[in-house]
C-alpha positions in Angstrom: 104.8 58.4 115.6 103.5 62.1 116.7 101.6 64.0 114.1 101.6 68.4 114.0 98.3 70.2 113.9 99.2 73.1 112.0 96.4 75.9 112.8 97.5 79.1 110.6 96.0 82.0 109.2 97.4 81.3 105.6 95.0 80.7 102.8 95.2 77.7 100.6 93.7 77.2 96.8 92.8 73.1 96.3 92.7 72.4 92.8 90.5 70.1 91.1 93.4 67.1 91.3 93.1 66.9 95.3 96.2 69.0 95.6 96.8 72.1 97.7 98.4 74.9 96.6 100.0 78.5 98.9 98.9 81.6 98.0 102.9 82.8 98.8 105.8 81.2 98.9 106.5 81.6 102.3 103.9 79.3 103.3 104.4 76.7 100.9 106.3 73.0 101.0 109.8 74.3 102.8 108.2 75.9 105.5 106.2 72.5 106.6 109.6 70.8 105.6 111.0 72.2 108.3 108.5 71.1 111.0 109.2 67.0 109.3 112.5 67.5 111.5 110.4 67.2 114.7 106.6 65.7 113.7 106.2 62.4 111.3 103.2 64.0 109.5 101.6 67.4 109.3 98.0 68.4 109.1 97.2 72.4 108.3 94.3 73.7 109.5 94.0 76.6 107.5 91.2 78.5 104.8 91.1 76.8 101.8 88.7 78.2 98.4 88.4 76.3 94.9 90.6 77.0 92.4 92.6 76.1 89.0 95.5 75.1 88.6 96.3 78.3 86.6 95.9 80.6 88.9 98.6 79.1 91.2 102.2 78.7 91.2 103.3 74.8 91.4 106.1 75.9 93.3 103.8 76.1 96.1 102.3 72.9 96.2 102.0 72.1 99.9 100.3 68.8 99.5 103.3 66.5 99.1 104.8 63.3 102.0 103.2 63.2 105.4 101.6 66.8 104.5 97.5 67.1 104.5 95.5 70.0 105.0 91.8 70.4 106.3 89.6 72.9 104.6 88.1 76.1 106.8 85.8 78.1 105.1 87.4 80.5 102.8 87.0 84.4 103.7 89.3 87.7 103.1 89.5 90.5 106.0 87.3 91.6 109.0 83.9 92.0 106.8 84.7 88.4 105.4 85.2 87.0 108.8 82.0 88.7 110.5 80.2 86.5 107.5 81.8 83.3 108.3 82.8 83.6 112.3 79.9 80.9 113.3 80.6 78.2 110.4 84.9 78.6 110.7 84.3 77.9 114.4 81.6 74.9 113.9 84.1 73.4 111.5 87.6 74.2 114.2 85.5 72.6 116.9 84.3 69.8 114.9 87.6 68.8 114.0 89.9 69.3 116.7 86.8 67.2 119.0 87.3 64.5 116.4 90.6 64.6 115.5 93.3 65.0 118.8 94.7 61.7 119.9 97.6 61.5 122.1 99.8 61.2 119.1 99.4 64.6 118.0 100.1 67.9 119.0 98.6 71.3 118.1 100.4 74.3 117.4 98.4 78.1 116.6 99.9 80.3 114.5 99.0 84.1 116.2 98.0 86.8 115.7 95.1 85.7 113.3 91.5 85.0 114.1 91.9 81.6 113.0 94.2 80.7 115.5 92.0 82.7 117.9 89.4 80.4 117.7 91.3 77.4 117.7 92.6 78.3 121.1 89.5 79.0 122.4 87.9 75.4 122.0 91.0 74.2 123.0 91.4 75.9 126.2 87.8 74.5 126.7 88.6 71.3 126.3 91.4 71.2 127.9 93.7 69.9 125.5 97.4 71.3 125.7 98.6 73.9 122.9 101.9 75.7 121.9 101.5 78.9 120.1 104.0 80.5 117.4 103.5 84.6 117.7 104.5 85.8 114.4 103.3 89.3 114.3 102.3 92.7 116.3 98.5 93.1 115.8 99.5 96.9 117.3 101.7 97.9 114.1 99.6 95.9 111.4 96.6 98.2 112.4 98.3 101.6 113.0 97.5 104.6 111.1 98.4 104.2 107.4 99.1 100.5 107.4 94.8 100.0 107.6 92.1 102.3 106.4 89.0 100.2 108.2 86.8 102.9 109.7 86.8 101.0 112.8 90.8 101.0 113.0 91.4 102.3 116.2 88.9 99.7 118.0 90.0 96.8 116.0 94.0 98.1 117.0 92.9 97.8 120.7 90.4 94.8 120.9 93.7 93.0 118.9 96.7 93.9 121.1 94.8 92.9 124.5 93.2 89.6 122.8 97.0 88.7 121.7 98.2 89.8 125.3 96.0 87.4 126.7 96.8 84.4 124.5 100.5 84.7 125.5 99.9 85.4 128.9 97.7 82.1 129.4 99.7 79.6 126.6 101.2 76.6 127.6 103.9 77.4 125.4 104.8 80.0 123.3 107.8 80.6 120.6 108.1 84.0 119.2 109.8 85.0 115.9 112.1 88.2 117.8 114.5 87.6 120.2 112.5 90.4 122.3 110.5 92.5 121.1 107.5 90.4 121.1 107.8 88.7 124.2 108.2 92.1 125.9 104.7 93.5 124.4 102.9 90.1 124.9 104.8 87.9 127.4 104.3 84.0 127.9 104.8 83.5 131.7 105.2 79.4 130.9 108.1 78.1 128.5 108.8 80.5 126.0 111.6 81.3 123.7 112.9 83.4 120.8 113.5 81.7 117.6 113.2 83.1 113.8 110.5 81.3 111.4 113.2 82.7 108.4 114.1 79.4 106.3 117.7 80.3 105.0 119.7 77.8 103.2 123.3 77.8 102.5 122.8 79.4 98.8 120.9 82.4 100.1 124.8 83.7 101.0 126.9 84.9 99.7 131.2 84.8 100.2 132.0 88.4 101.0 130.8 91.7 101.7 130.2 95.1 99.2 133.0 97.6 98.7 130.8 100.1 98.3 128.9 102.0 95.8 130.5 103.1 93.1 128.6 103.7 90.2 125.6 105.4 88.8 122.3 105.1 88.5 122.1 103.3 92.3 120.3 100.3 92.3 117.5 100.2 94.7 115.3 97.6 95.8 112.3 96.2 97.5 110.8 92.7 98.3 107.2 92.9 99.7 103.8 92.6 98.9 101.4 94.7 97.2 98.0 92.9 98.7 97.8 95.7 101.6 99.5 99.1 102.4 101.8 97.6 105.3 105.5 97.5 103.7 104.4 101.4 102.5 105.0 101.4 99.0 103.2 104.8 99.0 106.2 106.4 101.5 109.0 104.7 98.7 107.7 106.9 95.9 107.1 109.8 97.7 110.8 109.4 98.8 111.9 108.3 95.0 109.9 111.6 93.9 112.1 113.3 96.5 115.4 111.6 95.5 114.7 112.5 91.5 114.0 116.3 92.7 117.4 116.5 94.2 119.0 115.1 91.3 120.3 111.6 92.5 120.1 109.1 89.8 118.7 106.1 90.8 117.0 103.2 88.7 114.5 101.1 91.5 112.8 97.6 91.7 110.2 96.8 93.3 109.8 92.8 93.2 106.4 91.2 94.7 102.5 91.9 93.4 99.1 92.8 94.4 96.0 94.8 94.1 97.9 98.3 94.7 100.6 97.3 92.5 99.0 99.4 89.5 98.1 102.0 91.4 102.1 102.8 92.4 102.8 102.8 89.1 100.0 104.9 88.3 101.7 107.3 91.0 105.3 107.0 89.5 103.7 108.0 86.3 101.9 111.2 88.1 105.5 111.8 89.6 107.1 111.7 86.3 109.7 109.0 87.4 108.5 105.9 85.9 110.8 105.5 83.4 113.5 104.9 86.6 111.0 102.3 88.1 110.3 98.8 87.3 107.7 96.7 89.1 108.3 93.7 87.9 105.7 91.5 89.8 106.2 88.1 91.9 109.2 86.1 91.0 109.2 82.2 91.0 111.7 81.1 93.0 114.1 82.4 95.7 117.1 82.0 93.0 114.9 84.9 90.4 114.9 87.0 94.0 118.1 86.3 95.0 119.1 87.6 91.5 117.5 90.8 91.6 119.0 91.3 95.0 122.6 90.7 93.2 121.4 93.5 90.9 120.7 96.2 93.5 122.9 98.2 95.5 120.6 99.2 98.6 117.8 97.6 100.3 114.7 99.4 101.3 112.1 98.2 103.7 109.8 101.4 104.9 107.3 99.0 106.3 104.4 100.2 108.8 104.4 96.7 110.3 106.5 93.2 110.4 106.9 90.3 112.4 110.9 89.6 111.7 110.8 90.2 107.9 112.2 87.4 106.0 112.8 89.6 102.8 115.3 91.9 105.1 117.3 89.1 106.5 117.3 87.8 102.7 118.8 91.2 101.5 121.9 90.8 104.4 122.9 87.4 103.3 123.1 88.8 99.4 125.5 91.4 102.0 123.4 94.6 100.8 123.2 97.8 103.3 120.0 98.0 103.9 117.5 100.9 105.2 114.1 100.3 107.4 111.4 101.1 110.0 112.2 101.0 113.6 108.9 98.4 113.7 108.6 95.3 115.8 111.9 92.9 115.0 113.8 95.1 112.2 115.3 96.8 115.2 117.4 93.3 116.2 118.6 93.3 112.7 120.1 96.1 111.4 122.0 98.5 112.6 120.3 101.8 114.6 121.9 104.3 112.3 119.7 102.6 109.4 116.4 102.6 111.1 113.9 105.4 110.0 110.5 106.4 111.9 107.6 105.2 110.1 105.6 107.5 107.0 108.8 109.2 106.4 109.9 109.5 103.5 112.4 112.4 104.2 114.3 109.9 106.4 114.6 107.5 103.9 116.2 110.0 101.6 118.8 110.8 103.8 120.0 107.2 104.6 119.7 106.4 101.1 122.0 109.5 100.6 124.4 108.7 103.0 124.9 105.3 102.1 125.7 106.9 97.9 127.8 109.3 99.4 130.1 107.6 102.1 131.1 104.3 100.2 133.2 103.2 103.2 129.4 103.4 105.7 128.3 101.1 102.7 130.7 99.2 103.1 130.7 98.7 106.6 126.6 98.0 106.5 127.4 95.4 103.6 129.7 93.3 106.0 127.7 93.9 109.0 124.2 92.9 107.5 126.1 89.4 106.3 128.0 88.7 109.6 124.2 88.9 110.9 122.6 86.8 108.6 124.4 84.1 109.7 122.4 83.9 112.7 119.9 83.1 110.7 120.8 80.1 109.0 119.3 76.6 109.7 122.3 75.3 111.9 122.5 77.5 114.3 118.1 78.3 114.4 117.3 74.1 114.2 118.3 73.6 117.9 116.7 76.1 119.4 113.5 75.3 117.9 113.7 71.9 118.8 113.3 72.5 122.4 110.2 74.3 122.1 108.5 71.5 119.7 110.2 68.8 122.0 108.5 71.1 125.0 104.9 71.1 123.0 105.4 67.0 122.4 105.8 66.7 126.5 102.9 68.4 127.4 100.9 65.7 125.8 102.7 62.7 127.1 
């Protein structure tokens, strides 16, 4: 039997029943699921606060089989963490030194100062690690993603810790096929596999023929918790669009503290009425929906790791527009890559994808025949040779 440390920078709410609940979906039950394929329990080691049963969604109950979770001590961004740096690493040391037997292995979840620490006492103690990189600290703190005062330091500080991680892991598996491995290479085993968890209904048969009707539908999937996927540069292309006369109706599915402040902008715009923000949906089904609904995908983001939301919107076959940031690049197609903060260039791929149904059309099969990549069948194998390499390195 060979048990998982999980070490992520997720954060957790545990209910008054004992049970443990994901503050997104993407880091709920499926995603541990997954990791049942190679380990014959898993333990997270992540931030967990207090909380009611209420205020979470049951879909995201993590607590459920071979799945437990030890508690860190709950904090929210840089200021949070310079409050509770001495007590989250008391309480990582305390268990890992109590806790790792030869049945288990330990795998960090990076960029994140939870994983950070981990690694550290590790390395210490000598006890053999595999790391997932899952993000570009570079592009989460570039201008306009982050307002900190002490952006630029924090941007640098981050890239060279996460350089050095990689550069002295045992083992590393990266979420692009290169784009983080060339910024912050592993010189030990290594390899390229997505963390996106697509089943067989998240496709669909065939392609688009186009668009062909009016108002396009227009759509994004993101959170609203922080400023990375931009929903600042969307309006201010929507305002854009509306000036030039294209008649467009957009959603914008996912919530969080600046989701009332964009539609406080749409109604300063005078385009409201045309957008609906219509919060966090419960299931991938409700999202899958919506994506049925729409007729282009928009992903503007400042920052990504390899965006599960865009490979989402290729199964459903939409042609889709997006940054030129981190993974989206081994996705889609170059001609529908913007810079990022542009909301000109957004307009014009929006525009060309209304006005030439047959580039539409092509994106719509090309974004599906791409997807496929993506699906469990042909990702499963490839991840388990790194967890199969991690399980080695403690026999």
């Amino acid at each position: 039997m060979m048990k998982l440390v999980f070490i992520t920078e997720a954060r957790y709410v545990r209910v008054a029943d004992g049970n443990v609940y994901s503050l997104e979906s993407s880091f709920s039950y499926p995603l541990y699921q997954r990791y049942m394929n190679y380990f014959d329990e898993i333990i997270i080691v992540a931030r967990v606060k207090s909380g009611m049963l209420s205020e979470v969604n049951a879909a995201n109950c993590v607590t459920k089989g071979n799945v437990t979770v030890i508690d860190l001590p709950y904090y929210v961004g840089f200021n949070g963490y310079l409050k509770n740096r001495r007590s989250l690493k008391h309480k990582i040391q305390t268990y890992l030194s109590q806790a790792i037997k030869s049945d288990m292995a330990v795998v960090c979840r990076v960029p994140g100062r939870v994983g950070t620490a981990a690694i550290s006492y590790l390395k210490t103690a000598s006890i053999p690690y595999g790391i997932e990189v899952v993000g570009d600290p570079y592009d989460v703190l570039s201008k306009g993603a982050t307002h900190h005062p002490l952006r630029p330091m924090l941007r640098m500080l981050s890239y060279y810790s996460l350089k050095r991680l990689c550069k002295k892991a045992p083992a590393a598996l990266y979420v692009t096929r290169y784009k983080l491995q060339r910024r912050y290479p592993c010189p030990s085993f290594n390899i390229g596999v997505s963390d996106v968890i697509m089943p067989v209904e998240a496709f669909v048969e065939k392609c688009r023929e186009g668009i062909k009707k009016s108002p396009v539908e227009l759509i994004c999937v993101g959170t609203l918790e922080q400023a990375y996927k931009a929903p600042d540069v969307v309006i201010e292309a929507l305002k854009i669009m509306s000036e030039r006369g294209i008649d467009y109706h957009f959603t914008w599915v996912g919530d969080g503290v600046l989701r009332q402040k964009m539609i406080d902008l749409c109604i300063s715009y005078g385009i409201d009425k045309q957008c609906d923000f219509v919060g966090k949906l419960s299931s991938g089904g409700a999202v899958r929906e919506k994506l049925d609904q729409a007729d282009i995908f928009m992903m503007p983001s400042r920052m990504e790791g390899l965006p599960r939301a865009l490979v989402e919107a290729m199964a459903r076959a939409l042609p889709c527009v997006a940054t030129n940031v981190c993974g989206i690049p081994e996705l889609l197609d170059p001609d529908m890559l913007i810079p990022v903060n542009d909301p000109e260039a957004l307009v014009q791929k929006v525009k060309v994808l209304i006005d030439k149904p047959e580039v539409a059309r092509r994106q719509s099969e090309r974004n599906l025949k791409e997807a496929m990549n993506y699906c469990e069948e042909v990702l499963g194998p490839q991840r388990k040779r790194f967890y199969d390499y991690v399980k080695e390195l403690y026999h």
